[in-house]
N, C-alpha and C positions, 0 to 999 in steps of 0.2 A: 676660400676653398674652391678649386675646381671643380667639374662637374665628372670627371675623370676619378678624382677622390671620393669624390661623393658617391659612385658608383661603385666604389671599393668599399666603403663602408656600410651602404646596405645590403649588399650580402652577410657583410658580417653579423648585423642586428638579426637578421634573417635568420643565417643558422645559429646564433645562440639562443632564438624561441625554439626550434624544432627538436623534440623530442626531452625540451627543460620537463622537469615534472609539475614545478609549479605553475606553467601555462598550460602544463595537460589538463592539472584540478581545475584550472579555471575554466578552462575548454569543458570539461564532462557536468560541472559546477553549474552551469550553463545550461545542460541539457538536461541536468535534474529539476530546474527550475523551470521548462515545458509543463513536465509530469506533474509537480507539485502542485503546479496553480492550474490546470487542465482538471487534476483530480479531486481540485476543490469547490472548484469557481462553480462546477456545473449545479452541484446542489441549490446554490443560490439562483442559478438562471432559472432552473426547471419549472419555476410557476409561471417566468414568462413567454417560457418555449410552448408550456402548455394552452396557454391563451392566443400566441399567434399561430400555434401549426395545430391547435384545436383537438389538443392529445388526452387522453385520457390517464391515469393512474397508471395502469399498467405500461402506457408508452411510454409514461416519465421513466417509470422504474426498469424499463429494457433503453434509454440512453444512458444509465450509469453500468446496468450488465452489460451491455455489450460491448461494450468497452473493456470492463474487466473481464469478461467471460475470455476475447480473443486471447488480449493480454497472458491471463495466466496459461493458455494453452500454449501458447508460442515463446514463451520465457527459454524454456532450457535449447528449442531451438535456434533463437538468436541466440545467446552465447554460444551456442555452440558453430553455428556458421561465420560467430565473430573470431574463433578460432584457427576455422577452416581457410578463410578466402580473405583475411585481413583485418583487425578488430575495427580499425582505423575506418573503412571504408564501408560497414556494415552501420555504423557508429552515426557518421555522414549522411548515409539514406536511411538509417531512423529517423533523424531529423528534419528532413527533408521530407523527407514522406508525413510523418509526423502535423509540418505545418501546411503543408498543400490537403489532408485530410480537414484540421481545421478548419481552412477556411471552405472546406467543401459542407461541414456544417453548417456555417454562419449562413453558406447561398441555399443552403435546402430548401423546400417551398414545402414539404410533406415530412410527417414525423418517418415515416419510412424509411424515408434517403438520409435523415439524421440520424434513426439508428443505424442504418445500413454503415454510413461514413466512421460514428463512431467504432464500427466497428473494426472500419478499416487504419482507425485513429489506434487502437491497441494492438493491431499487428503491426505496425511502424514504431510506436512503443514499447513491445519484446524485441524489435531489433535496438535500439537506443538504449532501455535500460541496465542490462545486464553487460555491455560492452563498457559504458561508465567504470564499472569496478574492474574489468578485463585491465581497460586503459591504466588505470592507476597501477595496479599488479605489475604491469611490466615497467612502467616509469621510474616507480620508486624502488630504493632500497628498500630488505626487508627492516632496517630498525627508523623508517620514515612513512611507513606503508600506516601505522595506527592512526597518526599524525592526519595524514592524507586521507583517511576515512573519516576519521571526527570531523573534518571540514566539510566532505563530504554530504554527512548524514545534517552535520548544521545548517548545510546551505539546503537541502530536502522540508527540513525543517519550517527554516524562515518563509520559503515559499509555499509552505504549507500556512504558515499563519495570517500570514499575509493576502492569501489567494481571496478569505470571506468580505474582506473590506473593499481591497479593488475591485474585485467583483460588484459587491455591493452597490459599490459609486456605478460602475462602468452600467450594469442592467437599471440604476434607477436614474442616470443622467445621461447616456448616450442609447445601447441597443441593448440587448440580449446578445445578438451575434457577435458585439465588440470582445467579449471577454473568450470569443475563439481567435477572431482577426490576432488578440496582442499575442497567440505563438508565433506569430510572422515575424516581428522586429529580434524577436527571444531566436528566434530561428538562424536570421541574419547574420546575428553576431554570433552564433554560435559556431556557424560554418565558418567565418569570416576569420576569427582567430583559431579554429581549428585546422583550417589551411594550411598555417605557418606553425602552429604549435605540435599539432599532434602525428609521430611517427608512426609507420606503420610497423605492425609485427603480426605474426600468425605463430603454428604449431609449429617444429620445427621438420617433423616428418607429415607433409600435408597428406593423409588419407582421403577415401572415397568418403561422402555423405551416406550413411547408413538409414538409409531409405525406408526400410523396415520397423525399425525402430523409430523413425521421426513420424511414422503414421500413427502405430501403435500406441505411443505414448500422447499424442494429439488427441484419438478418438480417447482415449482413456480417460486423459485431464479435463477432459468436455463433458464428457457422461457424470465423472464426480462434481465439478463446480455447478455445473445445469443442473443435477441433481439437488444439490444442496441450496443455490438459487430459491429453485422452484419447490424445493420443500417447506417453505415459509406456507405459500400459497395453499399447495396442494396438500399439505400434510405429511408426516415424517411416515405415516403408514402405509401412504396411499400407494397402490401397484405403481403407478409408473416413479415414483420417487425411487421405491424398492426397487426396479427395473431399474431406471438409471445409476444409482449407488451400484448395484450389484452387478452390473455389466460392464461399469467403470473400472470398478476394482479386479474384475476376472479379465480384463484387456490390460491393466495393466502386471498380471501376474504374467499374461503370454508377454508384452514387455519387456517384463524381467529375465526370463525365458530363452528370448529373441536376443537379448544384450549378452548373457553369458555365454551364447555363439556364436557372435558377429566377430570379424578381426579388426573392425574398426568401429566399436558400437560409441551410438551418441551418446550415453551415460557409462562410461565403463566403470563395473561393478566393483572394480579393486578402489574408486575413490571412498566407498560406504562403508569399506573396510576403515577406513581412518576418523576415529573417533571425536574428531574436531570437525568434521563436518558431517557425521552422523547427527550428532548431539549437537550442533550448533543449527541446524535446519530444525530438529525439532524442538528447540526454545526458541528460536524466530518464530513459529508456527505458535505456540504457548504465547508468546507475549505479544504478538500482533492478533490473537485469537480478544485479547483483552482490550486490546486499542480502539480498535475500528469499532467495537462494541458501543466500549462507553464513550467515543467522540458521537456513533449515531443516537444513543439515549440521551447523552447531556443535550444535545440540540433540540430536542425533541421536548426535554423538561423543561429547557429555555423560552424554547420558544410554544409550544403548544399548553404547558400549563403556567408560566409563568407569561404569555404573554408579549414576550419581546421582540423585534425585527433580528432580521438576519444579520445584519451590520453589528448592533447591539450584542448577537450569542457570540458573535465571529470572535468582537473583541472581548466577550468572555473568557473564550476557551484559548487567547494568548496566553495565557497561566501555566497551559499546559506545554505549547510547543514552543515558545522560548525556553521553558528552563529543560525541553528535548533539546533546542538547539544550541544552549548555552554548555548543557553537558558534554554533549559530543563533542565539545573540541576536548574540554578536561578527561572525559573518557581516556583518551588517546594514550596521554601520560598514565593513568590509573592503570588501563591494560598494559603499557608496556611492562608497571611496577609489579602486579599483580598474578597477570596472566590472565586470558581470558576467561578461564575457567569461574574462579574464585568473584570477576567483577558482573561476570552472567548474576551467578547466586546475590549479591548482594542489589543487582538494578533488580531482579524477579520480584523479590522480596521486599523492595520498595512497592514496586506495584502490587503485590498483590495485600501491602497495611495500608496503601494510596487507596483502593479500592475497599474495601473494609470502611476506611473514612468517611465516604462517600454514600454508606448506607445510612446515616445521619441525617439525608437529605429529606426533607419536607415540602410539601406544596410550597408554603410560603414562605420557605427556608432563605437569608438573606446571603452576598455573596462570598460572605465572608467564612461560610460552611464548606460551602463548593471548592472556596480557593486553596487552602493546603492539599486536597486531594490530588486538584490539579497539576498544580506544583510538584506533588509527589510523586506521579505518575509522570509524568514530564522527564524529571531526575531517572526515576526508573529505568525506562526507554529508551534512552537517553544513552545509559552505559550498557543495557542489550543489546543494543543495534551496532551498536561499534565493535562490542567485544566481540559479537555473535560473527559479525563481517571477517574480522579478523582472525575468528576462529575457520572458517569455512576457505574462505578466498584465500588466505596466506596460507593455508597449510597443503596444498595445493600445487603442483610442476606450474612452472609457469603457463606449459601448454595447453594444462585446463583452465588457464584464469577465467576465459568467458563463461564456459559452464560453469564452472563456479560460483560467477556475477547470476547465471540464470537459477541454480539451485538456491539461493540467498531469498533472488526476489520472488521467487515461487513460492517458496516456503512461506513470505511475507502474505503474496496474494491471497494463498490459500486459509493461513490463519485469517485472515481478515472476512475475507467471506463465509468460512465456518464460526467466526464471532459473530457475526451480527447478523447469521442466518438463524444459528440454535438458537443462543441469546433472544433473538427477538422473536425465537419460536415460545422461548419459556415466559416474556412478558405477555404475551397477547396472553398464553393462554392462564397465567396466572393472574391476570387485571381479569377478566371473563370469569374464571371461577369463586374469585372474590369479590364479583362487581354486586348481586343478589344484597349481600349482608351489608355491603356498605350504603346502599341505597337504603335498606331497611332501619341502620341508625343514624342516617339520613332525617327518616323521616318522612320520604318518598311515597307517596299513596301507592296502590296497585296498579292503576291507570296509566301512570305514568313510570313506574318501573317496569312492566311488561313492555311499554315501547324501548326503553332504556336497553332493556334485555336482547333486543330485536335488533339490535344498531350495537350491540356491546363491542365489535369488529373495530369501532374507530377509539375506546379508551386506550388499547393496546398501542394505540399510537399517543396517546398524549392528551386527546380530544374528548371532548364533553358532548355525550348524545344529545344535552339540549342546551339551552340556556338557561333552565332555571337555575335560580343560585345549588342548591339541594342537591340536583342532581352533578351539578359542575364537581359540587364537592366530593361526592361519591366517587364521582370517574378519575377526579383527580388521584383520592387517593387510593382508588383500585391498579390504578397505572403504577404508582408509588410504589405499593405492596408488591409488584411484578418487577419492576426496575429492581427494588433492595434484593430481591433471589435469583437477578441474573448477577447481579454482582456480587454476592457471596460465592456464583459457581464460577464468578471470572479468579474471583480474588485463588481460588482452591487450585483452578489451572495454573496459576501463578505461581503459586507455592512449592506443585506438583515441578512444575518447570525448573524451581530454583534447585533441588536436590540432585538434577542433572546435572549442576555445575562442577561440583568439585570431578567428576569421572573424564573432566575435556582437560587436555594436558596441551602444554604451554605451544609445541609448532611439533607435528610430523612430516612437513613439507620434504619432497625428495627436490631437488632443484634441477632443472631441466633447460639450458638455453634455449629462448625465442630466438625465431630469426628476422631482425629489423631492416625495414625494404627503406 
């Protein structure tokens, strides 16, 4: 072969990557695989960030908000800038921003500049995440588009399961900061075949950026997550919680306001009219509401009362996110056969008798209690996230694909942090009002239940205010008692969510050509 031929032929290898769909998934497949293991690892680093950058409690717990606080702020705005100026190219410096933020983590020398970066970490992640599902929307056909998200949500999955063990090894054999360095190689290749694979495409009639609206809706989603964040801490009563929820929520009524005036608003109000993505953002919110909950309490009974390393809970809780990631592909067929509506109702309702299950759990419960729930919950998830995707994103002009991707994963943020904020508002304070009487048939003298009493703030997390055996036992099962009545109120929102489904109808997509650069 000449070299003449040989020149002819790689162009041709060339354009038949650019714009395939199956190198798109792999390309976005890619980039969900940053976030996954990004949004896991860090749990595992944070006792040794804390001991090198000399952090306290609350800095640990402002490296994982700050990160999501950006994040869910800037959601509907990267999809929607991925629509405006190219998904393709917004997609790229997600990524790219993304892992040069990393690794401005790993060099921080002060817990400041680490959360300051992470925060800079989740605005380069509202542009990357919600372009992911923009990308696919224009690639695929509509009757490969489910297909294409079950891979998707599986490949979110795997790197979700995966992130506690790598991690693991990486903070207890090499650094704490290695387990930021590895979104550099993830980075790499992710630009590298996205070069060649991924087309570009935008709206088809480019408008101005609605400026108004992307402030509005910013200060608004800030005031509600911060709000709810910091309602753990400060208390759901406390003025400034109340301040922040109710100032949140009155910005984003002007928001609302603001969008049915604009002539080119960042959320236009005729999408909320379509009931596949009314109702498919709020059982995303319901079942990610239940997620984030019990992955933050399982690890916490794992490891705080049952004693186990993080390695150990990590590969506990694979129970759960393989049979998420195993589902999602099968989802794909399920929703096609079904419709989304009908496969919403029946994953809720997994989750919310997966969670029921789960109230079974004991101090010294073995793990063979834990694991159908897991499993169950997994499955559940599983066909949520997919049917829920495909209810919101397909039904959709193609010109909102990106907002689309960003209303999905808002939706997700937002349940998430309203889980494991209420939720672990209702354990602390139900371990603390039950902790008295369990000390008492205990056995506990006075002396040492009045200090017990005094320190009752760490059973809510799992912990035992002393060592003595007595008291261990008490706290354990004051925690216990708090965990089974946040999940009886997950298991209810679950339930609550599944009767949504049958009201989501199969696609009201109006179809709109992109235009492909």
């Amino acid at each position: 072969m000449t070299a003449v031929d040989e020149g002819l032929i790689a162009p041709s290898a060339s354009a038949r990557m650019r714009g395939n769909p199956w190198w798109t998934l792999v390309t976005v497949a890619l980039g969900i695989v940053m976030v996954g293991l990004d949004g896991t690892v860090v749990a595992i680093a944070n006792p040794y960030i804390g001991r090198s950058l000399h952090a306290s409690l609350s800095d640990l717990q402002w490296i994982t908000n700050a990160y999501l606080l950006v994040l869910a702020v800037l959601l509907v705005v990267g999809g929607r800038l991925g629509d405006r100026y190219g998904r393709r190219r917004i997609f790229i410096t997600g990524v790219v921003g993304f892992a040069l933020a990393s690794v401005g983590v790993g060099l921080a020398d002060s817990i400041t500049g680490a959360i300051v970066l992470r925060g800079v970490q989740g605005a380069f992640g509202a542009l990357l995440l919600p372009n992911t599902l923009a990308l696919m929307r224009v690639a695929f056909p509509d009757d490969k588009l489910n297909s294409a998200i079950g891979i998707w949500s599986s490949t979110s999955a795997l790197a979700t399961a995966g992130a506690p063990i790598v991690g693991g090894l990486l903070v207890e054999h090499v650094s704490w900061q290695s387990v930021f360095y590895l979104n550099v190689p993830v980075a790499i290749i992710t630009c590298a075949v996205g070069a060649l694979a991924l087309s570009e495409s935008h709206e088809s009639v480019r408008e101005r950026v609605d400026s108004t609206g992307v402030v509005t809706l910013s200060i608004s989603l800030f005031a509600i997550v911060f709000g709810i964040v910091k309602a753990q801490s400060w208390g759901w009563g406390n003025p400034s919680t109340l301040g922040f929820l109710g100032g949140g929520l009155a910005i984003m009524i002007l928001f609302v306001w603001v969008e049915l005036r604009a002539t080119a608003p960042l959320v236009p109000p005729r999408l909320f009219r379509v009931r596949s993505v009314s109702l498919g953002c709020t059982t995303v919110i319901l079942s990610f509401f239940a997620l984030f909950a019990v992955l933050f309490f399982v690890s916490l009974f794992l490891q705080n009362v049952q004693g186990l390393s993080a390695v150990a809970t990590g590969t506990r809780t694979l129970a759960l996110t393989l049979a998420f990631a195993l589902t999602s592909i099968r989802a794909a067929r399920i929703t096609t056969r079904l419709g989304p509506g009908p496969t919403i109702t029946i994953g809720l309702l997994l989750v919310a008798g997966a969670l029921l299950g789960m109230t079974l759990l004991e101090p010294n419960s073995g793990y063979l209690v834990l694991f159908p729930s897991l499993a169950g919950l997994g499955l559940g998830l599983g066909l949520v996230v997919v049917a829920s995707a495909e209810a919101i994103v397909g039904s959709v002009p193609v010109d909102d694909a990106g907002l689309a991707g960003g209303l999905q994963a808002t939706a997700a943020q937002l349940g998430g942090v309203l889980g494991a904020s209420v939720l672990g508002s209702v354990v602390a304070a139900r371990a603390i009002s039950v902790l008295a009487a369990r000390l008492a048939s205990a056995g506990v003298g006075p002396s040492m239940t009045h200090h017990a009493l005094a320190n009752a703030a760490l059973v809510g997390q799992g912990l035992s205010v002393s060592p003595a055996p007595a008291v261990t036992q008490a706290s354990h099962a004051a925690f216990i008692s708090g965990f089974h009545l946040a999940l009886l109120i997950g298991s209810a929102v679950a339930f609550l969510g599944a009767l949504a489904g049958p009201f989501i109808p199969r696609n009201e997509q109006t179809e709109v050509v992109a235009v492909h650069l």
